[in-house]
LOTORSE-489613 format. One record per residue (C-alpha): residue in one letter; x, y, z; residue number from 1. Coordinates in nm, 3 decimals, always signed. Example, Ala and Ser with C-alpha at 12.3 -4.5 7.8 and 13.67 -1.06 7.14 Angstrom:
<sites>
{resn = a&x = +1.230&y = -0.450&z = +0.780&resi = 1};
{resn = s&x = +1.367&y = -0.106&z = +0.714&resi = 2};
</sites>
This chain:
<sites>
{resn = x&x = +3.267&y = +5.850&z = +2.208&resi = 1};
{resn = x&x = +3.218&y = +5.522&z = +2.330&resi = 2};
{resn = x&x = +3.511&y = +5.398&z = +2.582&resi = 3};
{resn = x&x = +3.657&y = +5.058&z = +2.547&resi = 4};
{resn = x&x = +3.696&y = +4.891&z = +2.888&resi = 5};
{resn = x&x = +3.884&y = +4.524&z = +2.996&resi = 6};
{resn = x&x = +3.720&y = +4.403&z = +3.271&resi = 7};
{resn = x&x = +3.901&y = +4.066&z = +3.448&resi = 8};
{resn = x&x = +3.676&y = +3.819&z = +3.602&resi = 9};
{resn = x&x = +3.357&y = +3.982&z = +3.441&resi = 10};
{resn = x&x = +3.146&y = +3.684&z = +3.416&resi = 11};
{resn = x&x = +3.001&y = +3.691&z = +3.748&resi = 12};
{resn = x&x = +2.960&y = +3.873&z = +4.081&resi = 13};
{resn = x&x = +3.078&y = +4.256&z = +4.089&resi = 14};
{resn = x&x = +3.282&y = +4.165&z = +3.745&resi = 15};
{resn = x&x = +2.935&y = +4.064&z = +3.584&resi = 16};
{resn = x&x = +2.758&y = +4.425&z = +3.728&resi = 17};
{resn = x&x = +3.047&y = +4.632&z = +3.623&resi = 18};
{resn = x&x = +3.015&y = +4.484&z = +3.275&resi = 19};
{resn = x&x = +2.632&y = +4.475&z = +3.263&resi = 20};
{resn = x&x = +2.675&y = +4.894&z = +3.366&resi = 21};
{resn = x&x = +2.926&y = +4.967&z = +3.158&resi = 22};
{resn = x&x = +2.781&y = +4.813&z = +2.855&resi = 23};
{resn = x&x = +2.444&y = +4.994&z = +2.931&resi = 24};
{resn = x&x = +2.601&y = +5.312&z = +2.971&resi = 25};
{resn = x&x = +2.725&y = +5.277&z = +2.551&resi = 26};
{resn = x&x = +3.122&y = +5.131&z = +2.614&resi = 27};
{resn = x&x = +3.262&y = +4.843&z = +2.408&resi = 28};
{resn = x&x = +3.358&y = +4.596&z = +2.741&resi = 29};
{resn = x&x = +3.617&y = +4.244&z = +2.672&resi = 30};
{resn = x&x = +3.544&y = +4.048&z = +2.927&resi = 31};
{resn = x&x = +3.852&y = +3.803&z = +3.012&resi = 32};
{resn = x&x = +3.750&y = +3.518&z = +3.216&resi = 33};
{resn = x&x = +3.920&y = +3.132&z = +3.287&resi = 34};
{resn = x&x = +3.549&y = +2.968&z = +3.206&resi = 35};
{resn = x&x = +3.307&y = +3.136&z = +2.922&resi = 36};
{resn = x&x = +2.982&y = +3.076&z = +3.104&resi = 37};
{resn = x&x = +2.728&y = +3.267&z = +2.839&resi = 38};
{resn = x&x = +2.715&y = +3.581&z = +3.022&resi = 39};
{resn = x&x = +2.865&y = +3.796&z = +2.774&resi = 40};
{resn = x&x = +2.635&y = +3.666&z = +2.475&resi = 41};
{resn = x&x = +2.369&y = +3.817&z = +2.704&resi = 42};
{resn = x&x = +2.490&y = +4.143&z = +2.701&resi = 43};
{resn = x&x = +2.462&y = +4.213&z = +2.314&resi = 44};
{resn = x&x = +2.617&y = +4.471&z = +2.091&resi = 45};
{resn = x&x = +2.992&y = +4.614&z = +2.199&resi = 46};
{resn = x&x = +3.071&y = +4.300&z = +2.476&resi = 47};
{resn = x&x = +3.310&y = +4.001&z = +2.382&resi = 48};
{resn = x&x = +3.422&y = +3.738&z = +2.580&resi = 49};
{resn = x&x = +3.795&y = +3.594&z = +2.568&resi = 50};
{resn = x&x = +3.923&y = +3.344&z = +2.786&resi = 51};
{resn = x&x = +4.179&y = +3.420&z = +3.000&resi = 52};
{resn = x&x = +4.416&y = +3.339&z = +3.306&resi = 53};
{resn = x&x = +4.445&y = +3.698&z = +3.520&resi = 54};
{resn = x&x = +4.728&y = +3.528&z = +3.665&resi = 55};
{resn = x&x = +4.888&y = +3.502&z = +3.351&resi = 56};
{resn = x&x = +5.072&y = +3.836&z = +3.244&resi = 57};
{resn = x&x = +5.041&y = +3.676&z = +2.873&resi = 58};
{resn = x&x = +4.674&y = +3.626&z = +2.905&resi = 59};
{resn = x&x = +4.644&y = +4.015&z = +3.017&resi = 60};
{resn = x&x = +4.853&y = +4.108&z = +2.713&resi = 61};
{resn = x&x = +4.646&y = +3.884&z = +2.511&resi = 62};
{resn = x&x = +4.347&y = +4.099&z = +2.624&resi = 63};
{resn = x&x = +4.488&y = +4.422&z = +2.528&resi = 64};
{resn = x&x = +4.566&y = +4.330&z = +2.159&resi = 65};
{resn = x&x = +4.240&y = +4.179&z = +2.113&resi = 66};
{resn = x&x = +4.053&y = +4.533&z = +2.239&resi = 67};
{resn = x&x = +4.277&y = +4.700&z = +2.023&resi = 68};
{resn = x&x = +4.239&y = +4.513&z = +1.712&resi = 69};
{resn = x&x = +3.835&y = +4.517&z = +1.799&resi = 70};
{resn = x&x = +3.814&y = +4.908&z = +1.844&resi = 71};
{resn = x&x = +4.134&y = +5.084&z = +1.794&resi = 72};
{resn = x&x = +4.170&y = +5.170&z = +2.157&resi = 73};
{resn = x&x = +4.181&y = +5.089&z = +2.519&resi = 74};
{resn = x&x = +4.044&y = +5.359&z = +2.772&resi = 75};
{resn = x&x = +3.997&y = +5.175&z = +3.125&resi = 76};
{resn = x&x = +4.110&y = +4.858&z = +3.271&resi = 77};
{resn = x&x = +3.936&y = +4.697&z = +3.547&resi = 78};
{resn = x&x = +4.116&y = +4.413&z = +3.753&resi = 79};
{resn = x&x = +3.806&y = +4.230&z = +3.894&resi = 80};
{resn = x&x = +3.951&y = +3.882&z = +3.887&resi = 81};
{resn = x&x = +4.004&y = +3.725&z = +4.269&resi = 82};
{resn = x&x = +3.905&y = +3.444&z = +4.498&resi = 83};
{resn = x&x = +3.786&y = +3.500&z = +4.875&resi = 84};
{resn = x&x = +3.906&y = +3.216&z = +5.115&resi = 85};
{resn = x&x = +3.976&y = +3.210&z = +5.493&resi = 86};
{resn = x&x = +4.270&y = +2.965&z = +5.644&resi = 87};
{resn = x&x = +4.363&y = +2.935&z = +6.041&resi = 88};
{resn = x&x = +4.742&y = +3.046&z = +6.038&resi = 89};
{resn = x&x = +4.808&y = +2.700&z = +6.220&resi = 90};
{resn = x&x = +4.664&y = +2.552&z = +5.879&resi = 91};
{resn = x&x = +4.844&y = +2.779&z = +5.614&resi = 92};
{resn = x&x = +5.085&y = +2.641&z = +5.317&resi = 93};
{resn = x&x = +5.281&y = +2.756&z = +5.054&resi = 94};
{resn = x&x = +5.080&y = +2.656&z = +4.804&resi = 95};
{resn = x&x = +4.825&y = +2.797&z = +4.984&resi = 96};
{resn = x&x = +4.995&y = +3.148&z = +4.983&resi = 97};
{resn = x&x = +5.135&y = +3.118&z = +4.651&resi = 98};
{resn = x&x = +4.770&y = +3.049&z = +4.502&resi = 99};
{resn = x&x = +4.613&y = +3.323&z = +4.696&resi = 100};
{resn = x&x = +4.841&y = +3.595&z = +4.633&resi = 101};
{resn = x&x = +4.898&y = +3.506&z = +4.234&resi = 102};
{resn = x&x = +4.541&y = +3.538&z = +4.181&resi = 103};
{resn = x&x = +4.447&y = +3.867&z = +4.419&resi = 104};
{resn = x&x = +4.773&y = +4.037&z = +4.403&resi = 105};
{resn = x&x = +5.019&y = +3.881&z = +4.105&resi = 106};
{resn = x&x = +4.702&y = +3.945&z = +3.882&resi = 107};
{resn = x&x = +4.646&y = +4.328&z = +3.959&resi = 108};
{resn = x&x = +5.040&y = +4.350&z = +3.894&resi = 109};
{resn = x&x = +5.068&y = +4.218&z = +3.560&resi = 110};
{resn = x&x = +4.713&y = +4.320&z = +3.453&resi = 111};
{resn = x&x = +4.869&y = +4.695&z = +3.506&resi = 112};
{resn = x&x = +5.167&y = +4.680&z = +3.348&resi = 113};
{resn = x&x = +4.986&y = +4.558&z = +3.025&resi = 114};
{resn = x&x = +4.703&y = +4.798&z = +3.032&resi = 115};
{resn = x&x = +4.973&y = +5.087&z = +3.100&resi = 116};
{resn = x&x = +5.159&y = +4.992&z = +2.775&resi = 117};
{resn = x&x = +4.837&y = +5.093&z = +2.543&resi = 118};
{resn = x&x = +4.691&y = +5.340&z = +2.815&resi = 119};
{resn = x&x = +4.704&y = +5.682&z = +2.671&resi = 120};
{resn = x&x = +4.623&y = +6.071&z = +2.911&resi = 121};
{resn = x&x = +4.313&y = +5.979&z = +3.054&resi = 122};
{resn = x&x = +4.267&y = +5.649&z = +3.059&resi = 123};
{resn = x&x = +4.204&y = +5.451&z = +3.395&resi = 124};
{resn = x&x = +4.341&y = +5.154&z = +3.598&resi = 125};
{resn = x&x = +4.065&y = +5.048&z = +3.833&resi = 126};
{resn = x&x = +4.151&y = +4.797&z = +4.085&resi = 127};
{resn = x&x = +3.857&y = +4.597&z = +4.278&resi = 128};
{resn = x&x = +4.036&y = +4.573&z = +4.600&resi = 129};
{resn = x&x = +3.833&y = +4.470&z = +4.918&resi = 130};
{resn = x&x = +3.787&y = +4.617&z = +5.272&resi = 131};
{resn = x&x = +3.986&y = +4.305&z = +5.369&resi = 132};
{resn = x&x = +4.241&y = +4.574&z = +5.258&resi = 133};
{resn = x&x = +4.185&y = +4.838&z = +5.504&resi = 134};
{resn = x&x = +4.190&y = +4.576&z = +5.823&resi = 135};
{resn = x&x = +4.225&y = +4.242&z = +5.926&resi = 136};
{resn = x&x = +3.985&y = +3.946&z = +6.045&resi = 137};
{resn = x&x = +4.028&y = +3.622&z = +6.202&resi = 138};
{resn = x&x = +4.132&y = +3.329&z = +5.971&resi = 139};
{resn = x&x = +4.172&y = +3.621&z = +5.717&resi = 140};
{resn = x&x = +4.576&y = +3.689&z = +5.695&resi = 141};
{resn = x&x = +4.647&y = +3.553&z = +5.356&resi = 142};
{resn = x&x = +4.369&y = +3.755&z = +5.159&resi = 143};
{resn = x&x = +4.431&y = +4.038&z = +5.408&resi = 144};
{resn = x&x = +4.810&y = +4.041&z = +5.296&resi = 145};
{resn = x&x = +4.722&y = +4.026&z = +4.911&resi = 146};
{resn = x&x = +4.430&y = +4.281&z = +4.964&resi = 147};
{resn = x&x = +4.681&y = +4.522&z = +5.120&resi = 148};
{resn = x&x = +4.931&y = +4.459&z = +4.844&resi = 149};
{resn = x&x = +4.652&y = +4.580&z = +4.562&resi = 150};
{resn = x&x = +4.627&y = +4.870&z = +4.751&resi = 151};
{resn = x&x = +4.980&y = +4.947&z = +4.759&resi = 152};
{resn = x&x = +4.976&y = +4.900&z = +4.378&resi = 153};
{resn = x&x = +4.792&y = +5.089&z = +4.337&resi = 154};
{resn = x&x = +4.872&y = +5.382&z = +4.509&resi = 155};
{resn = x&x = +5.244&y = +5.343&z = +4.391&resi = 156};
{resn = x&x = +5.138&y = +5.311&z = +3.991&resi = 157};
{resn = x&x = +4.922&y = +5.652&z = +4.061&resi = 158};
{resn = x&x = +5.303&y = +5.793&z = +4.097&resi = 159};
{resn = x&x = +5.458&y = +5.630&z = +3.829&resi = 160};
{resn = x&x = +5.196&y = +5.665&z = +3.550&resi = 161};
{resn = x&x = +5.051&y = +6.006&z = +3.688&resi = 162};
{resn = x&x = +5.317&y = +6.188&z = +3.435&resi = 163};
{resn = x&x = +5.107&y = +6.038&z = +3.179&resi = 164};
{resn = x&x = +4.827&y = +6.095&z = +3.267&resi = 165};
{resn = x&x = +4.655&y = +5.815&z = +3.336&resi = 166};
{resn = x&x = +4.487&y = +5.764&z = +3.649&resi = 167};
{resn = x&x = +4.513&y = +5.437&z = +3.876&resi = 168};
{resn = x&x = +4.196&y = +5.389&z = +4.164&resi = 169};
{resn = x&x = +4.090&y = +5.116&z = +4.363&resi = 170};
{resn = x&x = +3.758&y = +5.043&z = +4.521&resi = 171};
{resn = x&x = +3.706&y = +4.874&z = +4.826&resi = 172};
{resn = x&x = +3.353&y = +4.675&z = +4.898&resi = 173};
{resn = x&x = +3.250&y = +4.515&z = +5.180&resi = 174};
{resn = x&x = +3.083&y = +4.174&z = +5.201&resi = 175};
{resn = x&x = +2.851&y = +4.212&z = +4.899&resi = 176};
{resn = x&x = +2.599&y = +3.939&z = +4.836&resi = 177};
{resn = x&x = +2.727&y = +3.734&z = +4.482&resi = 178};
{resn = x&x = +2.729&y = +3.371&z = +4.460&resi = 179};
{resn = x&x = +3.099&y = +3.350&z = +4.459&resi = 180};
{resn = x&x = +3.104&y = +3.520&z = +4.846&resi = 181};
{resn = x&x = +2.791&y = +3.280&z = +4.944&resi = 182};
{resn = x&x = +2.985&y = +2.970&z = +4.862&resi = 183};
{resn = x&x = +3.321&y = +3.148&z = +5.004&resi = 184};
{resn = x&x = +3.124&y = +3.165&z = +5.337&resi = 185};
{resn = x&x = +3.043&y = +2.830&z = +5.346&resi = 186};
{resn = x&x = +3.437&y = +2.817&z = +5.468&resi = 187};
{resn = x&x = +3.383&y = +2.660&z = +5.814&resi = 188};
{resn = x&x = +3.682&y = +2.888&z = +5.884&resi = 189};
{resn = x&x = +3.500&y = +3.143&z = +5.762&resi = 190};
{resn = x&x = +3.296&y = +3.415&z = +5.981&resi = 191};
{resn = x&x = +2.974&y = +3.241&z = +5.892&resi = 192};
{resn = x&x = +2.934&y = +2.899&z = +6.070&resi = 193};
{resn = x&x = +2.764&y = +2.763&z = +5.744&resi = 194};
{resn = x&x = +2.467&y = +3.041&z = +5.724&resi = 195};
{resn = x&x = +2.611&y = +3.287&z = +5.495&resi = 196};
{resn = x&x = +2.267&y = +3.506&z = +5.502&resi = 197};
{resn = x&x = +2.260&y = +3.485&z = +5.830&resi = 198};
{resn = x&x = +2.568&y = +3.600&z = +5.858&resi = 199};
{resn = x&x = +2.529&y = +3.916&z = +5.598&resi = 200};
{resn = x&x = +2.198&y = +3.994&z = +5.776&resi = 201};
{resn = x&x = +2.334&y = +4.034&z = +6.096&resi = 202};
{resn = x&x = +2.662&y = +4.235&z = +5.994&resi = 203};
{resn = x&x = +2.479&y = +4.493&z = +5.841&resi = 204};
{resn = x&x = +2.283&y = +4.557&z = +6.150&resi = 205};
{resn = x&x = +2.593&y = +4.587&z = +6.349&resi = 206};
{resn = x&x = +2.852&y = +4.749&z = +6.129&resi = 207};
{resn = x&x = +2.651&y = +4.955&z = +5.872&resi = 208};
{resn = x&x = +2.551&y = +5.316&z = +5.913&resi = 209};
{resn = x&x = +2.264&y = +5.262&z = +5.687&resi = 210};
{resn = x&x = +2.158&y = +4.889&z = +5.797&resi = 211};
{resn = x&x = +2.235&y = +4.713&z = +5.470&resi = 212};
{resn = x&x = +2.514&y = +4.642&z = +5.230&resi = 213};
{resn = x&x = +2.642&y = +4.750&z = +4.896&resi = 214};
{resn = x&x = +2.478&y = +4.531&z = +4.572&resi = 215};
{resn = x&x = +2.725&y = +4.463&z = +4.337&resi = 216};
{resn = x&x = +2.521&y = +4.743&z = +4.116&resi = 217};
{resn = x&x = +2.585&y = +4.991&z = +4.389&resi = 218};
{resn = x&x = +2.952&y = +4.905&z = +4.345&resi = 219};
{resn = x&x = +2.917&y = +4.935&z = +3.958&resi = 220};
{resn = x&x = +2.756&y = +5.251&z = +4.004&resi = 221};
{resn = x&x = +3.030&y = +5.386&z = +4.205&resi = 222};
{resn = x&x = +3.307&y = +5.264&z = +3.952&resi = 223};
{resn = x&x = +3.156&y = +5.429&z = +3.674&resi = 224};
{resn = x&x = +3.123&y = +5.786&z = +3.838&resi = 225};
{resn = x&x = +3.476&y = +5.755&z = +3.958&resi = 226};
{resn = x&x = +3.599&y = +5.694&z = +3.621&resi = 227};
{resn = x&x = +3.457&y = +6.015&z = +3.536&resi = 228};
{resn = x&x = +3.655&y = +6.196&z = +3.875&resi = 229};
{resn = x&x = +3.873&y = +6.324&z = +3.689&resi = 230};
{resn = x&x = +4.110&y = +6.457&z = +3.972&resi = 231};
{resn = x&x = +4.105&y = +6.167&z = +4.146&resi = 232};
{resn = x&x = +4.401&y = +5.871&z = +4.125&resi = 233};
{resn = x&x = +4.566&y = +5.677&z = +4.426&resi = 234};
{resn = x&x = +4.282&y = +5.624&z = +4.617&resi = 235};
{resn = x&x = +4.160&y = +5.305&z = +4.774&resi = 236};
{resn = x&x = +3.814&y = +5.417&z = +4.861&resi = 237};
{resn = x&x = +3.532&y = +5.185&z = +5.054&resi = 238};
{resn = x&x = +3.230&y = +5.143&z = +4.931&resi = 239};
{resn = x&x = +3.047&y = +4.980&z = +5.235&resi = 240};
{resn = x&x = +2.752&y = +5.146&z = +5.334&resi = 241};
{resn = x&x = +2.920&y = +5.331&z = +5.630&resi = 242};
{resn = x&x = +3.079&y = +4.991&z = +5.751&resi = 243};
{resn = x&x = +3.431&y = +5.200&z = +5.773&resi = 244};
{resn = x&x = +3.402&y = +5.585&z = +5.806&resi = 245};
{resn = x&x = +3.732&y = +5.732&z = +5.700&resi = 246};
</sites>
C-alpha cells in the first residue's frame, strides 16, 4: 500500500530528491514549503504542494490535516527544512541565534510533535540532520549548536514514542552539492573563500574514503532503505562517503 509521507523543505536540494524518490517509488508525498516554486507540479500523480512555515508549529499541524484529509493517513514525516550559514563568534547576535536555531532546531521540534499526534506503530520520524552535528568547524558554532540539538531530538523522541511504535532516525550528510549549499558557500566566512567547487573538489580528496561526496539522490536512497530498517530508531547516522568512520 502506498505510504503517505510530509516532507518539509521539499522543493529543492536533498528535500526535492527525497520527494522526487519517494514519489517514484509509488508514496503519496505533501510537500510543505515557504515559496511554491513549480517543483511539485513536476512530479505528477500522488505529490501536492502546501505552503508552509517549518518554523511554525501551526503550519506543521496544518500539514498533517491536509495529508489526512488527502489519503486517510500519515506514515513518515521527514523534517528537511533548514538554512546553512557560517558567523565569526566575534560577529554573532541574537537575532542571529534566534533565526538559526528556530529554523534548524525549533522546526524539527514542533514538526515532531505534530507528526507524532497522527503517527500510528510503524510509522517514521526522519530528521535531515547534518555532519555539522557530529563535530564542529570554524565560523560554524551556531548551526553546529542547532545541528547537535536535532540530534538530541531525536534520539530522546526514539524513547518517548518507541512504546508506540513509531520509529524516530536522523541522517547526517556531508557537504552535498545543491544550489542552496553553493550559494551558502559563497559566505566569505564560510570554508570556501568564494569558490564553492573548488572547495567541494578538494574536500573530497582529503576527507573521503571513496574520493567524492554523497548526491542528494545518494542521500534519498539511503532515507528510503532506512525507512524500511525496521529495527532501527535513535540513530543519527552519516551518510558521507567515509568522511567520518564511526
Amino acid at each position: 500500500m502506498s505510504r503517505t509521507i510530509i516532507i518539509t523543505g521539499g522543493t529543492q536540494g536533498i528535500g526535492a530528491a527525497l520527494a522526487a524518490y519517494f514519489h517514484a517509488k509509488g508514496d503519496a508525498v505533501l510537500i510543505g514549503a515557504r515559496h511554491d516554486n513549480g517543483f511539485a507540479s513536476t512530479l505528477g500523480d500522488r505529490v501536492r504542494f502546501q505552503k508552509a512555515d517549518a518554523t511554525l508549529p501551526a503550519d506543521h499541524a496544518a500539514l498533517v490535516q491536509t495529508a489526512l484529509a488527502w489519503t486517510g493517513r500519515l506514515d513518515v514525516y521527514i523534517n528537511n527544512a533548514g538554512q546553512s550559514h557560517w558567523m565569526p563568534l566575534d560577529k554573532i547576535t541574537e537575532d542571529f541565534w534566534a533565526s538559526m536555531m528556530d529554523v534548524n532546531a525549533k522546526s524539527v521540534l514542533f514538526g515532531c510533535q505534530q507528526a507524532a499526534k497522527a503517527l500510528q506503530a510503524g510509522g517514521n520520524i526522519l530528521n535531515i540532520s547534518s555532519m555539522a552535528s557530529k563535530r564542529g568547524t570554524a565560523n560554524n558554532s551556531v548551526y553546529c549548536a542547532a545541528k547537535f540539538a536535532v540530534n538530541g531530538i531525536t534520539q530522546s523522541l526514539a524513547k518517548e514514542l518507541g512504546p508506540r511504535q513509531i520509529r524516530v532516525n536522523a541522517v547526517c550528510p556531508v557537504l552535498v552539492s545543491t544550489p542552496g549549499l553553493l550559494e551558502a558557500l559563497q559566505d566569505p566566512a564560510g570554508p570556501a573563500q568564494g569558490k564553492p567547487e573548488e572547495f567541494l573538489a578538494a574536500f573530497a580528496r582529503s576527507n573521503s574514503a571513496l574520493g567524492t561526496l554523497p548526491t542528494a539522490e545518494q542521500v534519498a536512497e539511503f532515507c528510503f532503505a532506512l525507512l524500511n530498517a525496521s529495527a532501527v530508531t535513535g540513530q543519527c547516522i552519516n551518510v558521507d562517503c567515509g568522511v567520518l568512520p564511526q
